[in-house]
PDB file of N, CA, C and O in Angstrom:
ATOM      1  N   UNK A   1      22.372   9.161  15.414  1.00  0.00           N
ATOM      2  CA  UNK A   1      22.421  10.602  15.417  1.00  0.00           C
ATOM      3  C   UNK A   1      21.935  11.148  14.076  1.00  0.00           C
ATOM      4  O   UNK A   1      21.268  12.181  14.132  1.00  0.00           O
ATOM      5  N   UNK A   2      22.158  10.637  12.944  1.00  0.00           N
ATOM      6  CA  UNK A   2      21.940  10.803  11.745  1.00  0.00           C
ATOM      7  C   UNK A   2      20.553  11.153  11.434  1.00  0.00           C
ATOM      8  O   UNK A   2      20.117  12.175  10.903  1.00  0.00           O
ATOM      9  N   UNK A   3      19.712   9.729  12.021  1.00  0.00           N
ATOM     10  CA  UNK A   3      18.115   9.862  12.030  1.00  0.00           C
ATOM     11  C   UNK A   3      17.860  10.220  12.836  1.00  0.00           C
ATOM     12  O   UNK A   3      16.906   9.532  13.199  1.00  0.00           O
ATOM     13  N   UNK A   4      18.176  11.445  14.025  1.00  0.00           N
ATOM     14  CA  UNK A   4      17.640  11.995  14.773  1.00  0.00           C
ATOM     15  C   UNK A   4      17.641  13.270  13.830  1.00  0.00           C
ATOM     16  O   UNK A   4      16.680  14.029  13.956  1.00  0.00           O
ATOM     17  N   UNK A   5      18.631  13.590  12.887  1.00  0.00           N
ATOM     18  CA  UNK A   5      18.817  15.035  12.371  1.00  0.00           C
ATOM     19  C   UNK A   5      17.613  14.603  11.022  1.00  0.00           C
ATOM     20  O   UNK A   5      16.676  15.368  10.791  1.00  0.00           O
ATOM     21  N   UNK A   6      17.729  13.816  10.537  1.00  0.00           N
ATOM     22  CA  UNK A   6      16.207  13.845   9.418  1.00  0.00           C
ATOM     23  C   UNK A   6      15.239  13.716   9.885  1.00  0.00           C
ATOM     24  O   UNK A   6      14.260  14.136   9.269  1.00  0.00           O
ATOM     25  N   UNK A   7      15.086  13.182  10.973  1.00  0.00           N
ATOM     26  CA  UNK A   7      13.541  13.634  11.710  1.00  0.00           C
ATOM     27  C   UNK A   7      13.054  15.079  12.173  1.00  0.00           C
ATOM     28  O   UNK A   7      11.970  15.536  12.538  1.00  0.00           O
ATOM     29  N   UNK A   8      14.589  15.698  11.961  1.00  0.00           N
ATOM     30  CA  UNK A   8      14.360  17.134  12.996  1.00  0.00           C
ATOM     31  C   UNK A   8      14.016  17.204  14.473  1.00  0.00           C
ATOM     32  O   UNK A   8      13.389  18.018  15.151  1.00  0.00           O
ATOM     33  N   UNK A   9      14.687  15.991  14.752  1.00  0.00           N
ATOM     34  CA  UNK A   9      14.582  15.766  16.314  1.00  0.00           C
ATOM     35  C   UNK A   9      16.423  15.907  17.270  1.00  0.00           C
ATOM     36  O   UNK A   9      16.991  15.260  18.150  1.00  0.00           O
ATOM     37  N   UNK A  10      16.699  16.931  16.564  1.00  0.00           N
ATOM     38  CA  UNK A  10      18.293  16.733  16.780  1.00  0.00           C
ATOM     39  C   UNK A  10      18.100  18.204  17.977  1.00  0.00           C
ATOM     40  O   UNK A  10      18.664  19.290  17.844  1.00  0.00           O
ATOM     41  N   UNK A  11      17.157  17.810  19.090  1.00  0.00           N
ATOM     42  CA  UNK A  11      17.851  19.127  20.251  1.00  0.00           C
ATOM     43  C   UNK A  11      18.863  18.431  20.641  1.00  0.00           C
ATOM     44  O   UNK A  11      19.337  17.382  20.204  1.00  0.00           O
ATOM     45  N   UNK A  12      19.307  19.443  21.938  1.00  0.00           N
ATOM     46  CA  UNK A  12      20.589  19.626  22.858  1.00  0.00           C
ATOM     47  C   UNK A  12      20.452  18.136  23.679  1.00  0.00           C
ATOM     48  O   UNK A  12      21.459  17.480  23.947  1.00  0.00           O
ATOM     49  N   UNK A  13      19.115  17.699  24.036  1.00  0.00           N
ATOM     50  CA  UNK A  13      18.252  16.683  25.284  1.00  0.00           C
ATOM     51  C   UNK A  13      19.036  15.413  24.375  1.00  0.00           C
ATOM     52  O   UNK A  13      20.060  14.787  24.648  1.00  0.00           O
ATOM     53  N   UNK A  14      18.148  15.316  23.236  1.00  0.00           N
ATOM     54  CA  UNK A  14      18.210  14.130  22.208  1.00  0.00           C
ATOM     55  C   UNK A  14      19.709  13.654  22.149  1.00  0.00           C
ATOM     56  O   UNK A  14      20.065  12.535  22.517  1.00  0.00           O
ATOM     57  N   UNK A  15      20.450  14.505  21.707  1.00  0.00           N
ATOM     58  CA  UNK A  15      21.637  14.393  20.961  1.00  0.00           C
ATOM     59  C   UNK A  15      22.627  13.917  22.460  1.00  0.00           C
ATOM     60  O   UNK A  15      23.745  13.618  22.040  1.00  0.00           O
ATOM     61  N   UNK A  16      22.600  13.834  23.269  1.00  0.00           N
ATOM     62  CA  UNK A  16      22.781  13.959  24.462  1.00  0.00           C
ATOM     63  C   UNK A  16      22.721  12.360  25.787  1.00  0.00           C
ATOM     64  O   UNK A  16      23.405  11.766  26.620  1.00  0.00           O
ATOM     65  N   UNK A  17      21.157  12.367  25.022  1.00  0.00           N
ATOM     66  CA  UNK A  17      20.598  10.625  25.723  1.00  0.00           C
ATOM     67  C   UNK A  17      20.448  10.207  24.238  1.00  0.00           C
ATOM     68  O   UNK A  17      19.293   9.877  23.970  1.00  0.00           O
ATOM     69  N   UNK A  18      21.276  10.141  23.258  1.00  0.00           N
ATOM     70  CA  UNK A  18      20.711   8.826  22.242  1.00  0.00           C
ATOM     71  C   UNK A  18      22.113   7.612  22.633  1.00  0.00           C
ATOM     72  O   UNK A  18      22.051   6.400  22.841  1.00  0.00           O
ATOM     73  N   UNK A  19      23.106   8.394  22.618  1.00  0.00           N
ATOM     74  CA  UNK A  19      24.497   7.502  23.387  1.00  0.00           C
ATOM     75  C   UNK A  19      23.807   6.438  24.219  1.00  0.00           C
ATOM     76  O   UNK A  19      23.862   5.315  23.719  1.00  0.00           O
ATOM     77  N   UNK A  20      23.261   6.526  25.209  1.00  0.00           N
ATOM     78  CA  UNK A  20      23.231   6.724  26.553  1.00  0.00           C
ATOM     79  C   UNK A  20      22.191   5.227  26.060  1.00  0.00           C
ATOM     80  O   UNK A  20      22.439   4.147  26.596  1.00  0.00           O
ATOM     81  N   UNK A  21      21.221   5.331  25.162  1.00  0.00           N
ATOM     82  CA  UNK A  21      20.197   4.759  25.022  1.00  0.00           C
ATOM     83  C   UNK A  21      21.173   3.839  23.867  1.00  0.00           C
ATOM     84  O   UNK A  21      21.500   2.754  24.348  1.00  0.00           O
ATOM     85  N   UNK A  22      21.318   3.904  23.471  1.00  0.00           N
ATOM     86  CA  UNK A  22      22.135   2.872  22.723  1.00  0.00           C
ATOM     87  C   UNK A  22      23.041   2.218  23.324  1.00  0.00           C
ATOM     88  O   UNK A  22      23.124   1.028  23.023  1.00  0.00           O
ATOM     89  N   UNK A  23      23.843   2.677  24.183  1.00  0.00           N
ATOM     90  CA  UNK A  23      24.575   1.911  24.952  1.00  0.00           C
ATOM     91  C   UNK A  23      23.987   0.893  25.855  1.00  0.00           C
ATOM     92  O   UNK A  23      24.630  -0.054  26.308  1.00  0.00           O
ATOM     93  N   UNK A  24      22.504   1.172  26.140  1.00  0.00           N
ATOM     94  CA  UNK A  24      22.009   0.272  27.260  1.00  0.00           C
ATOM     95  C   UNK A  24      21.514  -1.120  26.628  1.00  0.00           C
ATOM     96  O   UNK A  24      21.150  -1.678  27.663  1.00  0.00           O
ATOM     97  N   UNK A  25      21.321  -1.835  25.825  1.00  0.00           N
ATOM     98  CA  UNK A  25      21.521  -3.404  25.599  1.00  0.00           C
ATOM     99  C   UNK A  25      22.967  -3.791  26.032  1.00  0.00           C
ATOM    100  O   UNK A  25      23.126  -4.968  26.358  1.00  0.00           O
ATOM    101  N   UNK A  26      23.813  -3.134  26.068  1.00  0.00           N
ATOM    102  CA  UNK A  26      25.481  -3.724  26.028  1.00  0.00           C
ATOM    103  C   UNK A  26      25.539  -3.750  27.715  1.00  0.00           C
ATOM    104  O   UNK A  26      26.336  -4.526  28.242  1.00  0.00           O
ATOM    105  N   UNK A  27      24.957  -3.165  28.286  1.00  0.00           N
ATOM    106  CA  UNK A  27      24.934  -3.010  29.655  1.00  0.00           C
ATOM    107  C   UNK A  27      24.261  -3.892  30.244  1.00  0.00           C
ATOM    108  O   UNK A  27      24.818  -4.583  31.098  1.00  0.00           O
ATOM    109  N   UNK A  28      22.669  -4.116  29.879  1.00  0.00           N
ATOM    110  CA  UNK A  28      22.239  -5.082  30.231  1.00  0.00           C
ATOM    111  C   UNK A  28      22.189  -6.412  29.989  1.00  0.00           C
ATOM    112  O   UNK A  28      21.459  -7.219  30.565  1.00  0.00           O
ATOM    113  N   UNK A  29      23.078  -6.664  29.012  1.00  0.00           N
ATOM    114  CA  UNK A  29      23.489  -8.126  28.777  1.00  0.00           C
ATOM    115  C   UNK A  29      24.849  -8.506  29.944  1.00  0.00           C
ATOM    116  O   UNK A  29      25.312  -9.584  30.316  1.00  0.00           O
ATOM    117  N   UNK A  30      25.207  -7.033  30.292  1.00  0.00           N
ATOM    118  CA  UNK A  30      26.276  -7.490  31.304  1.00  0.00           C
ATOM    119  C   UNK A  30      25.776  -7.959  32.241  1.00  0.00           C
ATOM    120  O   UNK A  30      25.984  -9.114  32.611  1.00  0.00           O
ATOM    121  N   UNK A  31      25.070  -7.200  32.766  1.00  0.00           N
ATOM    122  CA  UNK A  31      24.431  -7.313  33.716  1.00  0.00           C
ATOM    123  C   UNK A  31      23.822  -8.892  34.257  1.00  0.00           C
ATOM    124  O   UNK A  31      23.963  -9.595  35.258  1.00  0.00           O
ATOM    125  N   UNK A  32      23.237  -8.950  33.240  1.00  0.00           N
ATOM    126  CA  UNK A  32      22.843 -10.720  33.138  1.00  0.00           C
ATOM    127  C   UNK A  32      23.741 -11.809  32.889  1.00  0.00           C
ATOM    128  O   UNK A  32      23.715 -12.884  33.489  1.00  0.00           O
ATOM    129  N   UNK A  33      24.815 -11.370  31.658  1.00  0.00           N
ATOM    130  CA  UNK A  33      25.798 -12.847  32.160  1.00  0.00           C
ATOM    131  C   UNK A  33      26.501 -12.652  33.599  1.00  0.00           C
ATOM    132  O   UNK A  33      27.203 -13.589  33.979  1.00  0.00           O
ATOM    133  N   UNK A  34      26.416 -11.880  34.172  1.00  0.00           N
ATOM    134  CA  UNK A  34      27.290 -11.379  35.751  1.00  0.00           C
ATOM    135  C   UNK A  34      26.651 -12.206  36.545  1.00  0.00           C
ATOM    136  O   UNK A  34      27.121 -12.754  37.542  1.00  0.00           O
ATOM    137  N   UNK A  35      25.420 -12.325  36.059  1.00  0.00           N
ATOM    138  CA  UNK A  35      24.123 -12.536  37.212  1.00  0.00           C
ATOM    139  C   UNK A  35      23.978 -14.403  36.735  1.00  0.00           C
ATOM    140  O   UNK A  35      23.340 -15.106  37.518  1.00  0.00           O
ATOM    141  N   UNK A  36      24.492 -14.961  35.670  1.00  0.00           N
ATOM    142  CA  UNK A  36      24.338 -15.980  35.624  1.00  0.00           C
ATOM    143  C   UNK A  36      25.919 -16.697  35.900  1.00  0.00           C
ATOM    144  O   UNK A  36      25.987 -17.926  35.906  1.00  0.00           O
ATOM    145  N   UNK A  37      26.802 -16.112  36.059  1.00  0.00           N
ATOM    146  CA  UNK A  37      28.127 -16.164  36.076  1.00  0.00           C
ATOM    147  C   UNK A  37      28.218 -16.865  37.656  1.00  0.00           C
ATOM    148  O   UNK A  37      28.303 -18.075  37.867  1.00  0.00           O
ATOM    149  N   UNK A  38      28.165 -15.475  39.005  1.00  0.00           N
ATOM    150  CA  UNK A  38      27.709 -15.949  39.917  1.00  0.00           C
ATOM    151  C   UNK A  38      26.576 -16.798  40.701  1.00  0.00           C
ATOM    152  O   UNK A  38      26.616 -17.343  41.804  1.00  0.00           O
ATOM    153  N   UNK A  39      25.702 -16.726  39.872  1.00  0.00           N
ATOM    154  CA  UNK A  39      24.275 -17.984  40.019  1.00  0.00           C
ATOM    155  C   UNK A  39      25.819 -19.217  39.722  1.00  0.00           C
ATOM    156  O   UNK A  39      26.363 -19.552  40.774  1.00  0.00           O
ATOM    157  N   UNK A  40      26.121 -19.507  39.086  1.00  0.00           N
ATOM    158  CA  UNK A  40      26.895 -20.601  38.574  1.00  0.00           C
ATOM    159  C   UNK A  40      27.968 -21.347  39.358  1.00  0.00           C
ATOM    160  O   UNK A  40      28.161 -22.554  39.502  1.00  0.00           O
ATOM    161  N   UNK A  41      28.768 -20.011  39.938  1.00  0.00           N
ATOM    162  CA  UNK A  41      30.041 -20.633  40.621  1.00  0.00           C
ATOM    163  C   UNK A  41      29.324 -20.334  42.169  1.00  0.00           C
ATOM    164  O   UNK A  41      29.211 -21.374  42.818  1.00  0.00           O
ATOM    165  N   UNK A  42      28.873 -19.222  42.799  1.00  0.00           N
ATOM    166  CA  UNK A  42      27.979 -19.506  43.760  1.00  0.00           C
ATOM    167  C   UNK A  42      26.585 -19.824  44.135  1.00  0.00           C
ATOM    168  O   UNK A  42      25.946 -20.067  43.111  1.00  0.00           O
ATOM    169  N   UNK A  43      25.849 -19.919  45.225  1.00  0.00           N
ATOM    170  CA  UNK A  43      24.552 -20.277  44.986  1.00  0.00           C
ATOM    171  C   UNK A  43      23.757 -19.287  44.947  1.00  0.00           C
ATOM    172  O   UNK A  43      24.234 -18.172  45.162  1.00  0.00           O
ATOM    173  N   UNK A  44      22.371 -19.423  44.671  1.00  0.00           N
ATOM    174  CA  UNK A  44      21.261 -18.315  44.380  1.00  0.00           C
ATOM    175  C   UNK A  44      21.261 -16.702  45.420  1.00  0.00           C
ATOM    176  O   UNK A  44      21.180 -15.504  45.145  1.00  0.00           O
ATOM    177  N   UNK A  45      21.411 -17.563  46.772  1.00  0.00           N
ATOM    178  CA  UNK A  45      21.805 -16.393  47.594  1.00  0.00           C
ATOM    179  C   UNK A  45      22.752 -15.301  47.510  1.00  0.00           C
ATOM    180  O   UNK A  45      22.748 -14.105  47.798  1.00  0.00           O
ATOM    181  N   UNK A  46      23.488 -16.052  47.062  1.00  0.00           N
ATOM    182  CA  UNK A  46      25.226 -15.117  47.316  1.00  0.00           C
ATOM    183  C   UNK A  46      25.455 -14.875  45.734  1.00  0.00           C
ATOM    184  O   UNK A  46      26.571 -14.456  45.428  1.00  0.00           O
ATOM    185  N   UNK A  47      24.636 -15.064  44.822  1.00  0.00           N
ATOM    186  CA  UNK A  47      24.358 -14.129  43.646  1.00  0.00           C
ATOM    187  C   UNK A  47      23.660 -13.343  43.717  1.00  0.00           C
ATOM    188  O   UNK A  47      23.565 -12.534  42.793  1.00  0.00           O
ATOM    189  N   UNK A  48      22.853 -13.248  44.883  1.00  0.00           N
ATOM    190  CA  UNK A  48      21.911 -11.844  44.828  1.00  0.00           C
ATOM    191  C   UNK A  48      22.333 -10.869  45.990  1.00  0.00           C
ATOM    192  O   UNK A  48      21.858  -9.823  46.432  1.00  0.00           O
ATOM    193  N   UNK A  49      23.429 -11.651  46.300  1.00  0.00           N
ATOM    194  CA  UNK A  49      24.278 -10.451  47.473  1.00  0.00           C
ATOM    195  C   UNK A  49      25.291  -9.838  46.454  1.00  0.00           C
ATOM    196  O   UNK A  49      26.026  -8.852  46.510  1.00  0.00           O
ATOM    197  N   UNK A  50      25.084 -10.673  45.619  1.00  0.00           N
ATOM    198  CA  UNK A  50      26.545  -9.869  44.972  1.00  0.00           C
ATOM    199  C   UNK A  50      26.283  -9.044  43.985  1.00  0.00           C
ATOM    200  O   UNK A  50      26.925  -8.044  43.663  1.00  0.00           O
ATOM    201  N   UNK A  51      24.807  -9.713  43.248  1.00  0.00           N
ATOM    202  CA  UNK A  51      24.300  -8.138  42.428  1.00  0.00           C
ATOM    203  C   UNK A  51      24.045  -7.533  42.925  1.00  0.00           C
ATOM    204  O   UNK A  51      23.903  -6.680  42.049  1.00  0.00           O
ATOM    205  N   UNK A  52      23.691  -6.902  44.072  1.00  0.00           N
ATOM    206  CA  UNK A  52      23.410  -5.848  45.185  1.00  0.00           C
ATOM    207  C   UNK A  52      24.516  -5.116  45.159  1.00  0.00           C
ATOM    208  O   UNK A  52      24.362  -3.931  44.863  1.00  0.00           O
ATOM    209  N   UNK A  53      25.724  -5.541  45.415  1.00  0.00           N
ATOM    210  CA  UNK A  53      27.106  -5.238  45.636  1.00  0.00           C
ATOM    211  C   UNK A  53      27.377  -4.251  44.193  1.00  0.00           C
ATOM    212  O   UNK A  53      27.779  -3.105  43.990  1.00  0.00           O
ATOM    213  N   UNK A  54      26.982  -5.226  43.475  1.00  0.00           N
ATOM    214  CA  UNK A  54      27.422  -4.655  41.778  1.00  0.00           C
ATOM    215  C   UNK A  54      26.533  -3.691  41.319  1.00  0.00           C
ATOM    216  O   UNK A  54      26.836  -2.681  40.683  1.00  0.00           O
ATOM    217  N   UNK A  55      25.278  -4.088  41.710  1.00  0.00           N
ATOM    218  CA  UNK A  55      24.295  -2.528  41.691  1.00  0.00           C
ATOM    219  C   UNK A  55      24.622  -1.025  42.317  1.00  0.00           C
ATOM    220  O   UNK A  55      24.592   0.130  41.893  1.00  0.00           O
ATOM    221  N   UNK A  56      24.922  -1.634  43.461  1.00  0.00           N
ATOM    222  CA  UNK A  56      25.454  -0.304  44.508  1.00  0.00           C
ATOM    223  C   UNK A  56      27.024   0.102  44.390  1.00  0.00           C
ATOM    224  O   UNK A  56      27.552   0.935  45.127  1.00  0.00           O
ATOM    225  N   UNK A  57      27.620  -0.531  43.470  1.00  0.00           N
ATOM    226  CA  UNK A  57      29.162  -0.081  43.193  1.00  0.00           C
ATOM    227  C   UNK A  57      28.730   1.301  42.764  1.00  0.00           C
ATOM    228  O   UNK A  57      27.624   1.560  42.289  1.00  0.00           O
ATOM    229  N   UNK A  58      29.607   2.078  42.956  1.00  0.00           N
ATOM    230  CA  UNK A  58      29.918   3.673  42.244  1.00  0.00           C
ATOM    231  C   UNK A  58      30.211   3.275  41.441  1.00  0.00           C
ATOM    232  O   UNK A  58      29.349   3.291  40.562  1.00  0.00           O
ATOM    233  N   UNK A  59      31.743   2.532  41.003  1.00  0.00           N
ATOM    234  CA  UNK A  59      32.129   2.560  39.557  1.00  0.00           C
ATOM    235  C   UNK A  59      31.368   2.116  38.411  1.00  0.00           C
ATOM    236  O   UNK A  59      31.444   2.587  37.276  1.00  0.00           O
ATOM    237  N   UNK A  60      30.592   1.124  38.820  1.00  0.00           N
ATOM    238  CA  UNK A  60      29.365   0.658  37.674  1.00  0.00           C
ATOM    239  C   UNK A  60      28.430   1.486  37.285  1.00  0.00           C
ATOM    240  O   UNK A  60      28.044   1.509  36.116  1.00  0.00           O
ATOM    241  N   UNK A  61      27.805   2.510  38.511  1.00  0.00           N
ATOM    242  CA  UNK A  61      26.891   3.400  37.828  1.00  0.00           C
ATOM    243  C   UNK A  61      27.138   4.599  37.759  1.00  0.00           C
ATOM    244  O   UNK A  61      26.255   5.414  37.492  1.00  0.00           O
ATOM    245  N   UNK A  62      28.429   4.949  37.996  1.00  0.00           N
ATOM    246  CA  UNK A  62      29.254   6.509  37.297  1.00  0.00           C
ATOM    247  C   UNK A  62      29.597   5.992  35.914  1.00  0.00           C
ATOM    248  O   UNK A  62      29.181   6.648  34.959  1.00  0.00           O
ATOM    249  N   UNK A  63      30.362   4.807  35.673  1.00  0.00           N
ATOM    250  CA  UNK A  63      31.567   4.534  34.881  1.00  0.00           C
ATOM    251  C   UNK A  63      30.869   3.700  33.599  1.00  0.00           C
ATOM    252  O   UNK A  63      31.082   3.855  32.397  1.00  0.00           O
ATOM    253  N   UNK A  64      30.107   2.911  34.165  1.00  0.00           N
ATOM    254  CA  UNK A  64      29.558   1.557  32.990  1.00  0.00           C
ATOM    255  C   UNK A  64      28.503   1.961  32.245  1.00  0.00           C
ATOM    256  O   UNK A  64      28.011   1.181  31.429  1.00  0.00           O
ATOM    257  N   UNK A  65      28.031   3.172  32.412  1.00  0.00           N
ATOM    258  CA  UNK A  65      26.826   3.371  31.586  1.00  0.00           C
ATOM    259  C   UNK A  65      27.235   4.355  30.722  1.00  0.00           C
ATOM    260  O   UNK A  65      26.678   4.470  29.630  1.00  0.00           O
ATOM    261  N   UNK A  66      28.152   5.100  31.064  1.00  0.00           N
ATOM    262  CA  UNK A  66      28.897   5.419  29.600  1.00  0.00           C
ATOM    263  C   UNK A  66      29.248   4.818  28.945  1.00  0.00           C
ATOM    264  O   UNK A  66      29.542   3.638  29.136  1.00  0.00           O
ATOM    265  N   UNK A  67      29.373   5.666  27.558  1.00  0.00           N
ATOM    266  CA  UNK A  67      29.684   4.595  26.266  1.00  0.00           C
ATOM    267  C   UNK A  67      31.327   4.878  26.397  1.00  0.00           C
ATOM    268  O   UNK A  67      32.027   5.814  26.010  1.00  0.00           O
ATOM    269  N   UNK A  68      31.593   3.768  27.046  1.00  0.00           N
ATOM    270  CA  UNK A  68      32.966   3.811  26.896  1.00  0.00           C
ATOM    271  C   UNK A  68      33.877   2.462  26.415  1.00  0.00           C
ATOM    272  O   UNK A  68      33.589   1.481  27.100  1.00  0.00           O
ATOM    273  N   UNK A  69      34.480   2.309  25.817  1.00  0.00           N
ATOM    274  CA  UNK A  69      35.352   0.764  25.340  1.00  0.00           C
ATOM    275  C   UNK A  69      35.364   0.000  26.760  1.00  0.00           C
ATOM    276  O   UNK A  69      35.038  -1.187  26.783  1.00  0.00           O
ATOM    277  N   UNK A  70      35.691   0.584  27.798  1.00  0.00           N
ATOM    278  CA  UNK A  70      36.114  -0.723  28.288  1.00  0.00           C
ATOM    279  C   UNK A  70      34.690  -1.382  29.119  1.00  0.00           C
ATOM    280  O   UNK A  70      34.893  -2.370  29.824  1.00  0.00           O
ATOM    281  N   UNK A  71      33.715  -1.003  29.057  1.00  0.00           N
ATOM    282  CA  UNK A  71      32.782  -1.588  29.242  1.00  0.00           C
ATOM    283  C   UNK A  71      31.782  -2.375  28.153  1.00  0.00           C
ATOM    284  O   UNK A  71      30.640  -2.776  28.377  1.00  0.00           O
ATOM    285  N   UNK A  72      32.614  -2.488  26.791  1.00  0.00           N
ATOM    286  CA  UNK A  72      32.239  -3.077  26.094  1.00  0.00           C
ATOM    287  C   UNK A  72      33.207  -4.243  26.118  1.00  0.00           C
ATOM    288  O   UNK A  72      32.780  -5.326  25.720  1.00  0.00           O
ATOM    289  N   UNK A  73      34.521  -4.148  26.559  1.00  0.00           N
ATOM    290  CA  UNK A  73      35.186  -5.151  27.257  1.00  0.00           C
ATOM    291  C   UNK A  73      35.186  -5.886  28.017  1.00  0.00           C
ATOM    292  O   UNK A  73      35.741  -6.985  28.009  1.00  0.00           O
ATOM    293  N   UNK A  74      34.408  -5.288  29.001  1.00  0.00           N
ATOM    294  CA  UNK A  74      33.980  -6.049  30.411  1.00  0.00           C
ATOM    295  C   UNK A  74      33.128  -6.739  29.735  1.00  0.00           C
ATOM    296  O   UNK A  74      33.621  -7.866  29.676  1.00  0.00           O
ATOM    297  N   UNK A  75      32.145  -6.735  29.191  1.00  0.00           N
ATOM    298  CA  UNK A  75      31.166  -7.019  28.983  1.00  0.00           C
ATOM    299  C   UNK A  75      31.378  -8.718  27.797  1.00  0.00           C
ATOM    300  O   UNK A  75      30.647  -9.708  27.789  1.00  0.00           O
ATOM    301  N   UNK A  76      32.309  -8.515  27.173  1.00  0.00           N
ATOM    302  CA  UNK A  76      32.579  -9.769  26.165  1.00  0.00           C
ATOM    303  C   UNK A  76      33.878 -10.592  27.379  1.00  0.00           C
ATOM    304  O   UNK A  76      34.102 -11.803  27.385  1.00  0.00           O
ATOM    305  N   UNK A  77      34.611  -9.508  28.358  1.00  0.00           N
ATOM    306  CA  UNK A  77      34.673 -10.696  29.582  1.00  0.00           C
ATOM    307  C   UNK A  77      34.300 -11.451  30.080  1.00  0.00           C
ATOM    308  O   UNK A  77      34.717 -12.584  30.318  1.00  0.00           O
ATOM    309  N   UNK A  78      33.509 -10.976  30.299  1.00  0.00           N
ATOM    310  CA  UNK A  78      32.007 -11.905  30.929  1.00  0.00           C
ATOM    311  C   UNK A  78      31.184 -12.936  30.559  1.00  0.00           C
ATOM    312  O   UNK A  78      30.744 -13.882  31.213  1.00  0.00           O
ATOM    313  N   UNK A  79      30.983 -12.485  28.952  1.00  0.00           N
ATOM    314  CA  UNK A  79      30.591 -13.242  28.489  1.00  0.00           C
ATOM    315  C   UNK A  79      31.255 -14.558  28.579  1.00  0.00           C
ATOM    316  O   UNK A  79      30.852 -15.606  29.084  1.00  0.00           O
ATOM    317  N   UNK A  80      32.525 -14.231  27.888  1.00  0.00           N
ATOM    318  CA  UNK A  80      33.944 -15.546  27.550  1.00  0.00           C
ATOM    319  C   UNK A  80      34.015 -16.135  28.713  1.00  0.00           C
ATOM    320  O   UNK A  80      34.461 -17.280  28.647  1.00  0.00           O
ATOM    321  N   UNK A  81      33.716 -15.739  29.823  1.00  0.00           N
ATOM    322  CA  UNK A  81      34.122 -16.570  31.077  1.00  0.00           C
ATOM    323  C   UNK A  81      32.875 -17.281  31.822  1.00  0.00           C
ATOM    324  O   UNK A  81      32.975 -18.058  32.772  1.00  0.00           O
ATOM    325  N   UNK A  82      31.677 -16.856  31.195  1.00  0.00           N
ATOM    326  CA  UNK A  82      30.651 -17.766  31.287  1.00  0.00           C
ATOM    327  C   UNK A  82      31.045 -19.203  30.329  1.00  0.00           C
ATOM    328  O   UNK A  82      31.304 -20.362  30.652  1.00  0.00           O
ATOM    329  N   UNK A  83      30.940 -18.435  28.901  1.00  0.00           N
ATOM    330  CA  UNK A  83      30.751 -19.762  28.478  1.00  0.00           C
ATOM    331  C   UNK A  83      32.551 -20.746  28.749  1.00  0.00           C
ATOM    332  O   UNK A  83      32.773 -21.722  28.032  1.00  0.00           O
ATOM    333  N   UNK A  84      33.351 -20.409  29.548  1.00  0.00           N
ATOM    334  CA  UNK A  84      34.686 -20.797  29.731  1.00  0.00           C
ATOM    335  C   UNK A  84      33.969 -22.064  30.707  1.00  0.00           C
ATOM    336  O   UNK A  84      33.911 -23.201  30.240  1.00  0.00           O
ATOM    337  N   UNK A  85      33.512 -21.804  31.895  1.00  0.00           N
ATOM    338  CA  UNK A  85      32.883 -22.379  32.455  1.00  0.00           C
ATOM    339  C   UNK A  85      32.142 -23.956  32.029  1.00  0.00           C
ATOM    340  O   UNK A  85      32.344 -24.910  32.780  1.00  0.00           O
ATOM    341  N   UNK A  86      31.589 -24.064  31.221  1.00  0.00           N
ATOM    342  CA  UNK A  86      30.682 -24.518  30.815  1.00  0.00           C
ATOM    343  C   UNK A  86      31.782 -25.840  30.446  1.00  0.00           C
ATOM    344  O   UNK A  86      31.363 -26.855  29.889  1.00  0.00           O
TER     345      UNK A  86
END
């Protein structure tokens, strides 16, 4: 937010989606240990039924793409229980 205001790029739009855009590596790393999680304990098929499932959840794409803690939680869940696995 800081270097959006010394650039003089600090509109209403910016200030608004920089969250939003910063939050999305934390999302898409979920996304992928989820996706290697179920590749793992089920097979190729029924990991891609289930990211379907997890794509088309409401709560994931109302809830998880905000910057909110507990999806930075979920997210080191996921992780830990991949490499738990292993």
């Amino acid at each position: 937010m800081y270097l959006c205001k010394l650039l003089s790029i600090d509109t209403n739009f910016v200030v608004r989606v920089v969250p939003y855009i910063a939050h999305l590596p934390i999302v898409l790393l979920n996304d992928w240990f989820m996706w290697k999680v179920s590749k793992r304990i089920l097979n190729r098929d029924a990991a891609r039924l289930a990211f379907l499932f997890l794509f088309f959840n409401r709560f994931e794409t109302m809830h998880m793409t905000r910057t909110l803690t507990n999806s930075i939680e979920q997210m080191f869940t996921v992780v830990a229980f991949y490499f738990y696995l292993d």
